[in-house]
BALOBA-1460 file (C-alpha; in Angstrom, 3 decimals):
// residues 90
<rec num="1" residu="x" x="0.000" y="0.000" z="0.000"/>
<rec num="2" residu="x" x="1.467" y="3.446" z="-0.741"/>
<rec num="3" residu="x" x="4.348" y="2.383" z="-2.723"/>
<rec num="4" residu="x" x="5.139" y="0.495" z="0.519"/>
<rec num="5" residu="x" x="4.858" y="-3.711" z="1.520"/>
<rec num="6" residu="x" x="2.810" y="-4.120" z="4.697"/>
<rec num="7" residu="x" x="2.962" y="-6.710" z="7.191"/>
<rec num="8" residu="x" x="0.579" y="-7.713" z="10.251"/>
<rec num="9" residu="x" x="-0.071" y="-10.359" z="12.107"/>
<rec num="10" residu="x" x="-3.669" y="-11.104" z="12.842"/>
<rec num="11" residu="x" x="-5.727" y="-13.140" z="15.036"/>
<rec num="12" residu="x" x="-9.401" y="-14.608" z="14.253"/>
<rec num="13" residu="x" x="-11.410" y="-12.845" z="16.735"/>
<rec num="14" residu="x" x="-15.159" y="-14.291" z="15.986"/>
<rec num="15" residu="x" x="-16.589" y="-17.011" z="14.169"/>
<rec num="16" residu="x" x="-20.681" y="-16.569" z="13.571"/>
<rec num="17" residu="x" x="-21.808" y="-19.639" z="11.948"/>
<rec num="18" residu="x" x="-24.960" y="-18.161" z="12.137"/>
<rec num="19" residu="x" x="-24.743" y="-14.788" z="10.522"/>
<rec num="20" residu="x" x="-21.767" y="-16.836" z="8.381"/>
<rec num="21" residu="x" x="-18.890" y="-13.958" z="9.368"/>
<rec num="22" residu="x" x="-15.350" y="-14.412" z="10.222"/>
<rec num="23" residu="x" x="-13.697" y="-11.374" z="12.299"/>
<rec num="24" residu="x" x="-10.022" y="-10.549" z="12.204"/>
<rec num="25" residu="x" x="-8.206" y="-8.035" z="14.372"/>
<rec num="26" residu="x" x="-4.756" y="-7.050" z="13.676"/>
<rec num="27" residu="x" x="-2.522" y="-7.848" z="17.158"/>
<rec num="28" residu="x" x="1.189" y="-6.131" z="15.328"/>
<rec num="29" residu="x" x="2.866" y="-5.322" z="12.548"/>
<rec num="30" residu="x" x="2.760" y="-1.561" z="10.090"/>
<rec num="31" residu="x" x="-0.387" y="-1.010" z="10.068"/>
<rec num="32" residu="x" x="-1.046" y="-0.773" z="13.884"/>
<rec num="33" residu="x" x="1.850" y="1.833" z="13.518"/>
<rec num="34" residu="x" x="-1.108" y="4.357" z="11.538"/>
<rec num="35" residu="x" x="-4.201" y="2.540" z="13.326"/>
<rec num="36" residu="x" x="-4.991" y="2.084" z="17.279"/>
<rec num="37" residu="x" x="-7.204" y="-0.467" z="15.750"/>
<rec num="38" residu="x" x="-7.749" y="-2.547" z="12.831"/>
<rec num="39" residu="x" x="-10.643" y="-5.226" z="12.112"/>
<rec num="40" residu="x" x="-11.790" y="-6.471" z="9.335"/>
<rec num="41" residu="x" x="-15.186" y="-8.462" z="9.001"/>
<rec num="42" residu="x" x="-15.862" y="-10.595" z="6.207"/>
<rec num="43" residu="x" x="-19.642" y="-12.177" z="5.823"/>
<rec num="44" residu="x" x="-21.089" y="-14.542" z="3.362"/>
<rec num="45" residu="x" x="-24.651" y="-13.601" z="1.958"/>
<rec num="46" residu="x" x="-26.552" y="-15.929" z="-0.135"/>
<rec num="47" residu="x" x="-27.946" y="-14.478" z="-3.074"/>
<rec num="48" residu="x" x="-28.893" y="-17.112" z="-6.178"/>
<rec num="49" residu="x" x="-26.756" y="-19.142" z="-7.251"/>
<rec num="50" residu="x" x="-23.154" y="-17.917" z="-6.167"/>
<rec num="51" residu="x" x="-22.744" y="-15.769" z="-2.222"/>
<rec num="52" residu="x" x="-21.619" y="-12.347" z="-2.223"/>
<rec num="53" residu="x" x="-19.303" y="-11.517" z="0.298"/>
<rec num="54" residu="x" x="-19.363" y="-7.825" z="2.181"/>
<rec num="55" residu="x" x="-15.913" y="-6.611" z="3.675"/>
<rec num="56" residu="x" x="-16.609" y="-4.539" z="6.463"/>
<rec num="57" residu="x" x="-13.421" y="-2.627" z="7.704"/>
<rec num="58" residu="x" x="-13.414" y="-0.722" z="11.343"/>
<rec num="59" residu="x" x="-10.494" y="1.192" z="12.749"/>
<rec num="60" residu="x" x="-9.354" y="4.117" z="14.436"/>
<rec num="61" residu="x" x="-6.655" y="6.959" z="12.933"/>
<rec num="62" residu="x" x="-3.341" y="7.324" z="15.091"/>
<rec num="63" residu="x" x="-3.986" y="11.088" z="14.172"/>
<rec num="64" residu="x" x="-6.014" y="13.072" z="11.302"/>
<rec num="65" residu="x" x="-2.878" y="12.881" z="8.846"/>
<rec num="66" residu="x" x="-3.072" y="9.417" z="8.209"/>
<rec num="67" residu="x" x="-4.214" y="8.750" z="4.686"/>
<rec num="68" residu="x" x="-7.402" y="7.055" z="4.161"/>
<rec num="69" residu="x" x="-8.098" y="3.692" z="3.200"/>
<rec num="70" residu="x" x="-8.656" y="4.163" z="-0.526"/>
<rec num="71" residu="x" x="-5.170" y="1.627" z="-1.710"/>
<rec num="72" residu="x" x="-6.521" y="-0.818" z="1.299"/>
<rec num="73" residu="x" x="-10.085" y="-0.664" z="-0.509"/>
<rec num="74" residu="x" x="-8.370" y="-1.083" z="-4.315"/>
<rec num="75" residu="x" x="-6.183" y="-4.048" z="-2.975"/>
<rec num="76" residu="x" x="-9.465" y="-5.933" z="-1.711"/>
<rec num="77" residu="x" x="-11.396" y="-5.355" z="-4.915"/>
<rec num="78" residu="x" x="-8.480" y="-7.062" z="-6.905"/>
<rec num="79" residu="x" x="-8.447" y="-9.871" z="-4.655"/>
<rec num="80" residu="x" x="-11.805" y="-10.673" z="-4.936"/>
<rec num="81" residu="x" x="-11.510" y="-9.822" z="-8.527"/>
<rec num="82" residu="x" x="-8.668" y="-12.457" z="-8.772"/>
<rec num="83" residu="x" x="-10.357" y="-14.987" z="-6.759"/>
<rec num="84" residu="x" x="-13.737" y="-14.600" z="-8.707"/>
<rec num="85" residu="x" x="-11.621" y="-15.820" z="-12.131"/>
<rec num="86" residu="x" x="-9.956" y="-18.267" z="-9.841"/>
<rec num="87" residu="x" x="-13.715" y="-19.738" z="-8.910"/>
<rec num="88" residu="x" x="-15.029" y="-19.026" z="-12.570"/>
<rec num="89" residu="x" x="-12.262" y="-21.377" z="-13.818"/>
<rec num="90" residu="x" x="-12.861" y="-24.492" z="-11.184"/>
């Protein structure tokens, strides 16, 4: 992200089996450096034939100058871009 590699180390934080969601919190690593906290909620939705999935990311700014999200929020889209072909192909 921003020209930069990042590395964190994260820790499952909540399984819902229920509402199908996996939560991850980030425990160290860069981006806790920028972020008092970082989580990032992933849930599976059925819709037809194939689930959509809905990223949901929560976090808190060190200070107003940190940048926002917007290369975090382009790096997801390719991955589920690149996984989408990947599942197209199977």
């Amino acid at each position: 992200m921003y020209g930069k590699n990042y590395v964190t180390k994260e820790v499952v934080e909540a399984i819902n089996e229920e509402n199908k969601t996996i939560t991850y919190r980030a425990i160290e690593g860069d981006v806790l450096k920028e972020y008092k906290s970082f989580k990032v909620i992933i849930q599976s939705i059925p819709k037809g034939e194939a689930p959509w999935v809905r990223w949901t990311i929560e976090f808190e700014k060190r200070n107003k100058n940190i940048p926002h999200l917007i290369k975090l929020l382009e790096f997801v889209i390719h991955l589920c871009e690149e996984l989408d072909d990947h599942l197209v192909q199977a």
